[in-house]
C-alpha atoms as an extended CHARMM CRD file, in Angstrom:
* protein
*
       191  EXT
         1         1  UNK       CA              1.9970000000       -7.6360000000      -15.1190000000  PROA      1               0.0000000000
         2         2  UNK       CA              1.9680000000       -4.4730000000      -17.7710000000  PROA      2               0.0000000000
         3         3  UNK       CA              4.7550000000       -3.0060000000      -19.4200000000  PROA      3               0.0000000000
         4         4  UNK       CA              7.8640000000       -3.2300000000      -18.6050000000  PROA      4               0.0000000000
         5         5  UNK       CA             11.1910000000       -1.9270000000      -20.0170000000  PROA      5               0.0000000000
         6         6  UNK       CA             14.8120000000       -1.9210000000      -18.0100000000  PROA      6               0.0000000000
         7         7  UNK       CA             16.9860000000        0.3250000000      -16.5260000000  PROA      7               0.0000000000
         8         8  UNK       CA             20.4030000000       -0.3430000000      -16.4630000000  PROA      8               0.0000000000
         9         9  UNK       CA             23.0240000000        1.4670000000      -13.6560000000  PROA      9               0.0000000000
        10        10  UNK       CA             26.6700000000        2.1660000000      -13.4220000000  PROA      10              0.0000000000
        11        11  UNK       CA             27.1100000000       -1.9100000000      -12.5060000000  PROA      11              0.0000000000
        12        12  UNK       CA             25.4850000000       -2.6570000000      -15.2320000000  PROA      12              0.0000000000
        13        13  UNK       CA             23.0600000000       -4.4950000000      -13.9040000000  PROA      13              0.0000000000
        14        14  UNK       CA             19.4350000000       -4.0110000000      -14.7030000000  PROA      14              0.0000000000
        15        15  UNK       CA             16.3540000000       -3.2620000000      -12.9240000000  PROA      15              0.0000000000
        16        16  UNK       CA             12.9970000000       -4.1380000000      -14.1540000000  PROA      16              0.0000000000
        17        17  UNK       CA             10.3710000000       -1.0890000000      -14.3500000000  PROA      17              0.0000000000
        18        18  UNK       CA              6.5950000000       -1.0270000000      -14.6430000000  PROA      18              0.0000000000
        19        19  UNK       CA              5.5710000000        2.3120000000      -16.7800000000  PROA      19              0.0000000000
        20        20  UNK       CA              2.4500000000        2.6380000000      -13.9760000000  PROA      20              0.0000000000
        21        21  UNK       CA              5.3750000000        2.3770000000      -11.5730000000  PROA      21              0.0000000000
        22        22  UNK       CA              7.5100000000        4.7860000000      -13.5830000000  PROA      22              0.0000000000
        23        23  UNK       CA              4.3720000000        7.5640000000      -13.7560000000  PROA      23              0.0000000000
        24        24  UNK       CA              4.1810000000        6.9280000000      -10.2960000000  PROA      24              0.0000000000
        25        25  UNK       CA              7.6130000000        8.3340000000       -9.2440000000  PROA      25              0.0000000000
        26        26  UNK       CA              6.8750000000       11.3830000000      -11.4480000000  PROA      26              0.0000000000
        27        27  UNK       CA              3.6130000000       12.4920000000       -9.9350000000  PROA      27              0.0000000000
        28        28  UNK       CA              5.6660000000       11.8420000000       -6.7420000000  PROA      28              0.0000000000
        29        29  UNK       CA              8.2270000000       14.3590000000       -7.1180000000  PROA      29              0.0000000000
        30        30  UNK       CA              5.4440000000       16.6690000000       -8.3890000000  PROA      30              0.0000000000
        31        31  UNK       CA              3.7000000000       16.9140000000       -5.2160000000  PROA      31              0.0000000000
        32        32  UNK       CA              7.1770000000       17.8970000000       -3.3320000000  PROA      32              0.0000000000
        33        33  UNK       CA              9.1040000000       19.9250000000       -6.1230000000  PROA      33              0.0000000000
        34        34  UNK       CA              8.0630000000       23.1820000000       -6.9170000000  PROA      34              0.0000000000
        35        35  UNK       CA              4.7010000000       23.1440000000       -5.7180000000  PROA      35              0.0000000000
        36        36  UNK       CA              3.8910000000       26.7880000000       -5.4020000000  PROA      36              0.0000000000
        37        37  UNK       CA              5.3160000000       27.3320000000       -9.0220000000  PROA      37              0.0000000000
        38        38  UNK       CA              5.5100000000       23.6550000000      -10.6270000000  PROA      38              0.0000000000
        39        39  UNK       CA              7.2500000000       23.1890000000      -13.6850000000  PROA      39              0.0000000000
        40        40  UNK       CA              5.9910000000       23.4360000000      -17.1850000000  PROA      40              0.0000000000
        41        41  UNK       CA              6.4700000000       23.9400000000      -20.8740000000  PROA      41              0.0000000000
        42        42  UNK       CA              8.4200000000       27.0880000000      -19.7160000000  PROA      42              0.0000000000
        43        43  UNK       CA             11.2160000000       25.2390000000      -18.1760000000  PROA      43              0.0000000000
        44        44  UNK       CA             14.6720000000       23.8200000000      -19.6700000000  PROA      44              0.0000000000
        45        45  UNK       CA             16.0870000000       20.6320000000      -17.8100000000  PROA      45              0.0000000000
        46        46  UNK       CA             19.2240000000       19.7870000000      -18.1250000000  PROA      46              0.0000000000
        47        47  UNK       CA             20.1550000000       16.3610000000      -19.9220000000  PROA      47              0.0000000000
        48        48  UNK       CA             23.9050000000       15.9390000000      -18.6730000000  PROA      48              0.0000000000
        49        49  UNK       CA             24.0540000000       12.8920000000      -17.0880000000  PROA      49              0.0000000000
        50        50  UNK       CA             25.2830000000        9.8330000000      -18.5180000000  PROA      50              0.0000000000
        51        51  UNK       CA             22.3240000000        7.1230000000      -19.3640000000  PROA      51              0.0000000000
        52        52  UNK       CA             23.7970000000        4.6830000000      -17.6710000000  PROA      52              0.0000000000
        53        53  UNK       CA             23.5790000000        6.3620000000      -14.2990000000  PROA      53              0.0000000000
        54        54  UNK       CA             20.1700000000        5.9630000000      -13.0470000000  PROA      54              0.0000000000
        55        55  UNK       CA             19.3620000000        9.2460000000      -12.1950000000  PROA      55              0.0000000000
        56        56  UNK       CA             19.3290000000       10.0040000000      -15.4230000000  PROA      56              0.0000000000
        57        57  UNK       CA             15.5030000000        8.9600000000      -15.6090000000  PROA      57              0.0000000000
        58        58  UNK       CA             14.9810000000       11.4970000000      -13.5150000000  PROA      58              0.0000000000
        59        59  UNK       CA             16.4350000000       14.0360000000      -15.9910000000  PROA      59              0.0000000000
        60        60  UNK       CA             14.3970000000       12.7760000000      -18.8990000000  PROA      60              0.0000000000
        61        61  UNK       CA             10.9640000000       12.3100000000      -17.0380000000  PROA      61              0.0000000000
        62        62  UNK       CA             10.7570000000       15.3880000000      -15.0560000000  PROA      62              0.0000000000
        63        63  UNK       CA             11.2480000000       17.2580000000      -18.3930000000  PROA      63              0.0000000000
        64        64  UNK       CA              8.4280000000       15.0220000000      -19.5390000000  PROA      64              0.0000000000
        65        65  UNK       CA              5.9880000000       14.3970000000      -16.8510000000  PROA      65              0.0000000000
        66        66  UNK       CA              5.3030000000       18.3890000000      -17.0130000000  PROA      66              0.0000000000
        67        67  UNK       CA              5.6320000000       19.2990000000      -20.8380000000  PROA      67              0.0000000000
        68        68  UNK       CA              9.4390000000       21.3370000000      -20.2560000000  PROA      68              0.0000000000
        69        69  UNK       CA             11.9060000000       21.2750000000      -22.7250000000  PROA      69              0.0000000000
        70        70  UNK       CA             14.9320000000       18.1390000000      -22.0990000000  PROA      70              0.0000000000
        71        71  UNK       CA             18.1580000000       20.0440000000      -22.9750000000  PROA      71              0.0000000000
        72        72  UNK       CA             21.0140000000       17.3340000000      -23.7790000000  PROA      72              0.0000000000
        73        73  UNK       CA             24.1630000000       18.8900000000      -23.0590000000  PROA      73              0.0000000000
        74        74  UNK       CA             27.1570000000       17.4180000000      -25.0330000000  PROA      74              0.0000000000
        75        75  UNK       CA             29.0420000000       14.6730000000      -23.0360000000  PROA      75              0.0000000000
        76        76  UNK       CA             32.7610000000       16.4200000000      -23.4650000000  PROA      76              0.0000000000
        77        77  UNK       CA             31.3270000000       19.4640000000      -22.4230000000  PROA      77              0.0000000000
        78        78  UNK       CA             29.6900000000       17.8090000000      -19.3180000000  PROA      78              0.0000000000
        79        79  UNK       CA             33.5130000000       15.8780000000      -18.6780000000  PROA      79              0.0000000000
        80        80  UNK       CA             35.1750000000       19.2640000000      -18.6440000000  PROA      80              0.0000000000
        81        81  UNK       CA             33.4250000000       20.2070000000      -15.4720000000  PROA      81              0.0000000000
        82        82  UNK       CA             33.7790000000       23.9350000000      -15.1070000000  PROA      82              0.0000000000
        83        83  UNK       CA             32.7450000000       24.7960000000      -19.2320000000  PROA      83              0.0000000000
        84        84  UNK       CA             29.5110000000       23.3170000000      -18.1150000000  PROA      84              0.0000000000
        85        85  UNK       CA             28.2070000000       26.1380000000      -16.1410000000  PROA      85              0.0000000000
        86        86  UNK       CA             28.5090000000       28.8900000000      -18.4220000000  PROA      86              0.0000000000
        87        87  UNK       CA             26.4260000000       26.5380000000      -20.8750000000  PROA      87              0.0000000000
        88        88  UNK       CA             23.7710000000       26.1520000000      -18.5000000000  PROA      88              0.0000000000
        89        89  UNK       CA             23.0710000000       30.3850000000      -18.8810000000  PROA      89              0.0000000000
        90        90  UNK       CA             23.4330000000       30.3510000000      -22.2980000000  PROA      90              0.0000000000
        91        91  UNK       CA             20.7350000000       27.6360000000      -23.1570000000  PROA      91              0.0000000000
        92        92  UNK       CA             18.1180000000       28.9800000000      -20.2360000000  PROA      92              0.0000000000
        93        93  UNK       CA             18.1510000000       25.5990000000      -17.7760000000  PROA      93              0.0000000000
        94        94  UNK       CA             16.0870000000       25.6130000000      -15.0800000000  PROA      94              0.0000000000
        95        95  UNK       CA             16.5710000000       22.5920000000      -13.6200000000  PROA      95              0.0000000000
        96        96  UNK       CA             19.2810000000       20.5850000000      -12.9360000000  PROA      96              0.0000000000
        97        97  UNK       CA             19.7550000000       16.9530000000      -11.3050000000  PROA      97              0.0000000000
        98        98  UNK       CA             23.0100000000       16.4120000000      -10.5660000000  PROA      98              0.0000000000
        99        99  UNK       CA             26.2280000000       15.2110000000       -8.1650000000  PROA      99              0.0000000000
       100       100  UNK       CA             27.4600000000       17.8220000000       -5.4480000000  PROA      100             0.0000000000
       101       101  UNK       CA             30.8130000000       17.5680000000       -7.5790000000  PROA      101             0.0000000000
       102       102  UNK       CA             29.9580000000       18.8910000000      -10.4900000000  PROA      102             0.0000000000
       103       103  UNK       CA             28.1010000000       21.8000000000       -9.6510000000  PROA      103             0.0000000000
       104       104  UNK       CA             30.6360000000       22.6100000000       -7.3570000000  PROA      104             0.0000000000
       105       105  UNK       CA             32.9510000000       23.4540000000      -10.5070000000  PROA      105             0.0000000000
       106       106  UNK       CA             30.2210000000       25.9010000000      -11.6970000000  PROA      106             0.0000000000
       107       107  UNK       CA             30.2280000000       29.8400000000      -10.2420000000  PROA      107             0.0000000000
       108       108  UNK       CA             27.2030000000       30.1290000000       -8.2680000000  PROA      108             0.0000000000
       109       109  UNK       CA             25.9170000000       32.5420000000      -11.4380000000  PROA      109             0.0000000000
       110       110  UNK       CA             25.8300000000       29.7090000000      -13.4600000000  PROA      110             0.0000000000
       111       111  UNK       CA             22.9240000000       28.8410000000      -11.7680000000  PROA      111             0.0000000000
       112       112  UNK       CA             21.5740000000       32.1490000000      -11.6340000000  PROA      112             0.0000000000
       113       113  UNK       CA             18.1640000000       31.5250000000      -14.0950000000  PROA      113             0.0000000000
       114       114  UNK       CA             17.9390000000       27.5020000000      -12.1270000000  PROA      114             0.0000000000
       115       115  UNK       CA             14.8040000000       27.3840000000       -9.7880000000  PROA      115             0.0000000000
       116       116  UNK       CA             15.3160000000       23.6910000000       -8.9210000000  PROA      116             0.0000000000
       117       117  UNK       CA             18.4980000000       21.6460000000       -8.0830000000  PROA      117             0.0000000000
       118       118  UNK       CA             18.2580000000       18.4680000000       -7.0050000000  PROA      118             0.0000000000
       119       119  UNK       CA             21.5810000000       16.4890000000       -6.0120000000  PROA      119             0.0000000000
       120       120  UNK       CA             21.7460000000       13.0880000000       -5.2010000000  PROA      120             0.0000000000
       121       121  UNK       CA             24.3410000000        9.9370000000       -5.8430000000  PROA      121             0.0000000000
       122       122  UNK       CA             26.9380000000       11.1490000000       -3.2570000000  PROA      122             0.0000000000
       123       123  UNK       CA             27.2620000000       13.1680000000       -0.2380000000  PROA      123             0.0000000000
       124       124  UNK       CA             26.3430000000       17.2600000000       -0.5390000000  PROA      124             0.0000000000
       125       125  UNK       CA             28.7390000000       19.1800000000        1.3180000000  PROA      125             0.0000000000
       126       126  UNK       CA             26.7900000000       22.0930000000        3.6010000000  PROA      126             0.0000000000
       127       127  UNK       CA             29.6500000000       24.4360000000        1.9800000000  PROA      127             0.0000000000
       128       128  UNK       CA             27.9940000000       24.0650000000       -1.0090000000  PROA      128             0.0000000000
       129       129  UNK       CA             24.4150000000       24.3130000000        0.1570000000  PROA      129             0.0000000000
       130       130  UNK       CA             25.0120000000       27.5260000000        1.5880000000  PROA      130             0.0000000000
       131       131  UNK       CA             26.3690000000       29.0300000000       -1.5790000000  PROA      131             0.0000000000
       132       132  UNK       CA             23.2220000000       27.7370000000       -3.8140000000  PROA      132             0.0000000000
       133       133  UNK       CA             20.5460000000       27.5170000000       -1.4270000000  PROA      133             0.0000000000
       134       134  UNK       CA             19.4620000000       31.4270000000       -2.5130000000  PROA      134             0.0000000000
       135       135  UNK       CA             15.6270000000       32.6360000000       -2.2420000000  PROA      135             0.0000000000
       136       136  UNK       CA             13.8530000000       32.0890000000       -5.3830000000  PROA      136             0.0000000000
       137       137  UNK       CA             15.7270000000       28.4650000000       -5.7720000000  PROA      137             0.0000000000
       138       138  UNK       CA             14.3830000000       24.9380000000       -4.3310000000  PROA      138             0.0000000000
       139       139  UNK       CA             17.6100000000       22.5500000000       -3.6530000000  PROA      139             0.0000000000
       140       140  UNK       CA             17.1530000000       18.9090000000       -2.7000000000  PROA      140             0.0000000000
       141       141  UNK       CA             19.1090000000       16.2290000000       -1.3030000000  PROA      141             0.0000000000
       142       142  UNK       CA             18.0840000000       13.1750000000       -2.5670000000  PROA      142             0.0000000000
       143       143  UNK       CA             18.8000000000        9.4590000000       -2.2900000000  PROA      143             0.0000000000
       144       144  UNK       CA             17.4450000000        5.9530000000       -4.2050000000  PROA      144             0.0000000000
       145       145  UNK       CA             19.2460000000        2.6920000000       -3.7790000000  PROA      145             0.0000000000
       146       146  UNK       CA             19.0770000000        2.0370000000       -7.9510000000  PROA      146             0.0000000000
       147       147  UNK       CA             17.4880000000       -1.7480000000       -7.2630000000  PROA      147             0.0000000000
       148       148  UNK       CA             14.5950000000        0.5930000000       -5.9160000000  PROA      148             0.0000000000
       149       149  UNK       CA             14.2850000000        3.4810000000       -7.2440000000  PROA      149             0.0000000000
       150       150  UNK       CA             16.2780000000        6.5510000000       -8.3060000000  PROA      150             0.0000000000
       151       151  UNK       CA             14.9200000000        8.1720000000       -5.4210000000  PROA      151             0.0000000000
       152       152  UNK       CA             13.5250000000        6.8490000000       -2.4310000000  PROA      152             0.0000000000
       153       153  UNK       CA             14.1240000000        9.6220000000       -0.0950000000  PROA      153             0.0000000000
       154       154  UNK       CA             13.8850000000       13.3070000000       -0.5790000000  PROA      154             0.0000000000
       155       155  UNK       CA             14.6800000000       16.6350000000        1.9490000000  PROA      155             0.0000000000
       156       156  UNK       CA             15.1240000000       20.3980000000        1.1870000000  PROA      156             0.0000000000
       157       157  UNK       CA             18.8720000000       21.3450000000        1.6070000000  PROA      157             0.0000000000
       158       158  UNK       CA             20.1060000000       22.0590000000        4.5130000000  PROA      158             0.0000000000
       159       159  UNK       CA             19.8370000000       18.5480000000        6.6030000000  PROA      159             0.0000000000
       160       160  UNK       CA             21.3440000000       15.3550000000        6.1670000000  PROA      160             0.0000000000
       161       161  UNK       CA             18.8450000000       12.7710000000        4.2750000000  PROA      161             0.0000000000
       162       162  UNK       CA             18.1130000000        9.1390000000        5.7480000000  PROA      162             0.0000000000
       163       163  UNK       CA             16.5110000000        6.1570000000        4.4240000000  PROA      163             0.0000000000
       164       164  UNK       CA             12.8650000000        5.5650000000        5.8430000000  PROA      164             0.0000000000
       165       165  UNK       CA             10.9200000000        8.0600000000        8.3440000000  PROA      165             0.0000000000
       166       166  UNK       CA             12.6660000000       11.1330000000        6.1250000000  PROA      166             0.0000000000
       167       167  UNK       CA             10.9040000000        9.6550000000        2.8610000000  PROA      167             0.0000000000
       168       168  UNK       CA              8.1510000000       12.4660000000        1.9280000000  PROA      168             0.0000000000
       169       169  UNK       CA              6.5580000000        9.4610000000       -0.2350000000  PROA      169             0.0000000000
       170       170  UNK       CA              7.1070000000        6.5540000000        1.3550000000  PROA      170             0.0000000000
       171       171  UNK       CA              5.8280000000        4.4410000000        4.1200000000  PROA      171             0.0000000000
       172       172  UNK       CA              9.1450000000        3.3360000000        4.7750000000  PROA      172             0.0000000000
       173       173  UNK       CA             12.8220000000        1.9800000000        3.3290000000  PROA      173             0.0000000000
       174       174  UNK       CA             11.2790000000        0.1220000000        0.8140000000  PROA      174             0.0000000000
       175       175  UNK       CA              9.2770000000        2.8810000000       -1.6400000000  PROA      175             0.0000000000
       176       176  UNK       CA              6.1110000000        1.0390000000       -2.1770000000  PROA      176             0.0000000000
       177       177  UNK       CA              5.1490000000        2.2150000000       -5.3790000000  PROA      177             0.0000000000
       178       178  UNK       CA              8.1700000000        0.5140000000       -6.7560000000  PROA      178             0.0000000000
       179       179  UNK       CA              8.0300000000       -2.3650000000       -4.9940000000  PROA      179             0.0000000000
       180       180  UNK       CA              4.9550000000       -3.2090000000       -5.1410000000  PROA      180             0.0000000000
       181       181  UNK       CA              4.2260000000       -5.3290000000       -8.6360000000  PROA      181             0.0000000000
       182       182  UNK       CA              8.2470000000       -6.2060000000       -8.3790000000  PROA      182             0.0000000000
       183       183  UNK       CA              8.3510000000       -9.5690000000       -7.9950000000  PROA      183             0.0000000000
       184       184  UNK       CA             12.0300000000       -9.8660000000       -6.0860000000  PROA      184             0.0000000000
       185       185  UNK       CA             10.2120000000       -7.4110000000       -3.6380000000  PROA      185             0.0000000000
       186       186  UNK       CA              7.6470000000      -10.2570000000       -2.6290000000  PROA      186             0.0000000000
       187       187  UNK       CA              7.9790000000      -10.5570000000        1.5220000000  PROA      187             0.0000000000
       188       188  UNK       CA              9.2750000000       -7.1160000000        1.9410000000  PROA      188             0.0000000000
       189       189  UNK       CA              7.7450000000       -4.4780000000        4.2720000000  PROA      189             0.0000000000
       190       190  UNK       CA              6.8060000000       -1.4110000000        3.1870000000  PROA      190             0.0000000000
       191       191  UNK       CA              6.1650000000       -0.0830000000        6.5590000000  PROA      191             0.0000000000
């Protein structure tokens, strides 16, 4: 079955996780993020998610998958909300994954050197989609039930995102390349 290792999510319940499976979400959002300028070893990702959120993998192996620097913000720092975004200029990021409600504390300049934001684990207002959505900056709406995936579905900002036909990298609700060496996904369509 290969390697495994588990990922636990804010019900602290955990989720089993081939590493082919784990590579295979990576080079996944690599063919949709970025792709005219793709991240690299010039980049600066934000760490400020808590590790027991799921989407906190996606933090840690974006930096990873394409050699850019994982930059762990301190957790009272991240708490305080609003403090955050003038860190985020003064330590470079790039890229951020986080909730609509945080970055919503931040001025939109705190985003000013970020060329990719991805938001997912809660509704993303279109108030604040207009006010980061600028030219020279990729935003994404993004959504992963966690006993799939920490993203299943993925859209450019601007449009609501559904489970399913609006999946850039799956065949369906279920993402296959999760599923498919999972063995409490046995019977389940991916189509």
């Amino acid at each position: 079955m290969g390697d495994l290792y588990l990922r636990f999510h804010r019900h602290a319940k955990g989720v089993a996780v081939q590493h082919r499976s784990a590579a295979a979400f990576v080079d996944a959002e690599a063919r949709i993020f970025l792709q005219a300028e793709p991240l690299g070893p010039q980049d600066r990702v934000l760490a400020g998610l808590s590790v027991a959120f799921d989407a906190s993998c996606e933090e840690m192996w974006l930096a990873w998958r394409h050699g850019a620097c994982l930059v762990p913000a301190p957790r009272a720092l991240v708490r305080t909300g609003t403090d955050l975004g003038p860190w985020l200029i003064s330590h470079g990021i790039t890229a951020v994954s986080t909730v609509p409600t945080l970055a919503a504390l931040w001025p939109a300049e705190s985003l000013e050197s970020v060329r990719l934001l991805i938001f997912g684990g809660e509704a993303c207002p279109p108030e604040l989609a207009e006010r980061l959505a600028i030219p020279g900056r990729e935003v994404w709406n993004t959504y992963g039930p966690t006993e799939a995936t920490v993203v299943a579905c993925a859209a450019p900002l601007g449009g609501p995102v559904r489970s399913g036909s609006d999946c850039p990298w799956t065949a369906g609700t279920w993402p296959w390349w999760m599923l498919k060496d999972c063995p409490s996904a046995k019977g389940r369509s991916a189509n």
